[in-house]
Structures are given as C-alpha cells and as structure tokens.
N, C-alpha and C positions, 0 to 999 in steps of 0.2 A: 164549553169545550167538550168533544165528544172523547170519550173513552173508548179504547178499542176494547173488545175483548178478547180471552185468550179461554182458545180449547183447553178442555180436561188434562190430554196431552202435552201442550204445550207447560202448562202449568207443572205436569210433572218434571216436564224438560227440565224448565226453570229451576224446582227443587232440586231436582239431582246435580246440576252443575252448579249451586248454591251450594250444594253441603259437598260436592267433591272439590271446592273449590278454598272450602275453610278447612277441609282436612289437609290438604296442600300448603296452604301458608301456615298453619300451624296455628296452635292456639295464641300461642303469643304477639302473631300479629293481627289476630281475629277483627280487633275494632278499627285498627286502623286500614284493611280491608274493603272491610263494613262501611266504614264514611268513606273511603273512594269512591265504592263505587257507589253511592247514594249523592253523592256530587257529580259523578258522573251522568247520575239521570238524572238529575233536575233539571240541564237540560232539557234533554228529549223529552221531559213531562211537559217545561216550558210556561207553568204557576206557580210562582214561589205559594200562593195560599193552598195549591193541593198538595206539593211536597209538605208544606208544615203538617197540615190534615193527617197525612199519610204517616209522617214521621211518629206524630200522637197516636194514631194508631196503631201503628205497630210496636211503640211502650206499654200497651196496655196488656194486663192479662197474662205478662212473660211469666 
C-alpha cells in the first residue's frame, strides 16, 4: 500500500484542527473523540494491520 505524504503544512493543518478540536469537546469527552475519529479513519487507511501499527505507535513515548 502506498502512503501518501503530507506537506509540512499540511501537517500543521492537521495539528491545529486536532488540538482546536479537543479544546472544543472538552476534556471530558477527549477519548471518546479520539476513538471516533480513529474509526473513522480506519477506513480510509483501509489495513486493519496498519491501523494496529499506528495505533501502537502512537501509545508509545506519551
């Protein structure tokens, strides 16, 4: 599967409407957020073995 990549920019994009997005729903709904929208893209990733990858990845190191 090819991965796209995503400009600098874009990337920032990403950030910012990731973190204006959890100061909106507030802390209290933070995780459940969090796993919508991470079922949401599993989909569009369309590998359950890359979302797992991913998901392990992104536990690491918090």
């Amino acid at each position: 599967m090819t991965t796209p990549n995503l400009s600098v920019q874009d990337l920032e994009t990403l950030y910012d409407t990731l973190a204006a997005s959890l100061d909106t729903v507030g802390p209290d709904r933070e995780a459940l957020f969090l796993t919508k929208l991470a079922l949401l893209m599993g989909p569009e990733i369309g590998d359950i073995e890359r979302v797992l990858e991913l998901i392990d990845k992104a536990r690491k190191d918090l």
